[in-house]
N, C-alpha and C positions, 0 to 999 in steps of 0.2 A: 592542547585540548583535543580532545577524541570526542567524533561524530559516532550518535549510536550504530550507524553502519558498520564502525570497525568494531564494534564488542561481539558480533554474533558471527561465528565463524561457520555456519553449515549454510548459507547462502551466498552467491556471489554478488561482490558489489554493485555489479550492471544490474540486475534483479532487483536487489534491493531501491535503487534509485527508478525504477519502472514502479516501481510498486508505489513509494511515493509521489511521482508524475499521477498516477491514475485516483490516489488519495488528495494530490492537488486539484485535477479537474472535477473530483468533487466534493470540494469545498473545505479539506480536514486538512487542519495543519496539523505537523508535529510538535509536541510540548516537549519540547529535548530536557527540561530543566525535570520532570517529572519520570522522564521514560530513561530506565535504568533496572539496573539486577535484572535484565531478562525481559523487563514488560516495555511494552513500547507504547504510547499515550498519543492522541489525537484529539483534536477540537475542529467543530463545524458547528456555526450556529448556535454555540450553548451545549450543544451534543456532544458526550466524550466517548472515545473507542478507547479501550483497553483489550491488547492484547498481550501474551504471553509469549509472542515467536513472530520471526518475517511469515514462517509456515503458517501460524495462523494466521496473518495478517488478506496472506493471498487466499487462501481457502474463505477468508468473511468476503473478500473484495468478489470472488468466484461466483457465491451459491447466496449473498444475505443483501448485495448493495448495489440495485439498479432501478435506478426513481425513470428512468427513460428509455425508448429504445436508442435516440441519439448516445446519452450519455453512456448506456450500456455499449454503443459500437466501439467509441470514444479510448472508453477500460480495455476493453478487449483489444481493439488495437495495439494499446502500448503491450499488454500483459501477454499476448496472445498470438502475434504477427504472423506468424504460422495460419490463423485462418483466413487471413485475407490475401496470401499469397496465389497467385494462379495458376494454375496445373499445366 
């Protein structure tokens, strides 16, 4: 059985499993039984994500999904580590 990680070949799999780490701490699981041909599917709450690409996945997690400034550091941290690093 193949995890949708392995059907999408333009991102890497460390990337890809960051991405869901930051969709876990908030609150979305993935519906793997649904997320297929390209689109990837998420639940939180009653609430569904649908998207079309890991690229779009990061780009909503970037600019559309920050109920916090914790939860927002949280994201960024996994997604991001580069900005927390120290010069």
């Amino acid at each position: 059985m193949h995890h949708v990680c392995d059907k999408v070949q333009d991102m890497d799999h460390k990337r890809k499993n960051d991405l869901l780490t930051a969709l876990l701490i908030l609150g979305f699981r993935q519906d793997k039984y649904h997320s297929r041909n390209g689109k990837l599917v998420f639940y939180s709450n009653g609430r569904k994500l649908t998207v079309d690409s890991w690229e779009m996945l990061e780009e909503w997690l970037r600019t559309k999904y920050y109920n916090s400034e914790v939860t927002k550091e949280r994201v960024e941290f996994i997604l991001w580590p580069e900005k927390f690093m120290r010069k």
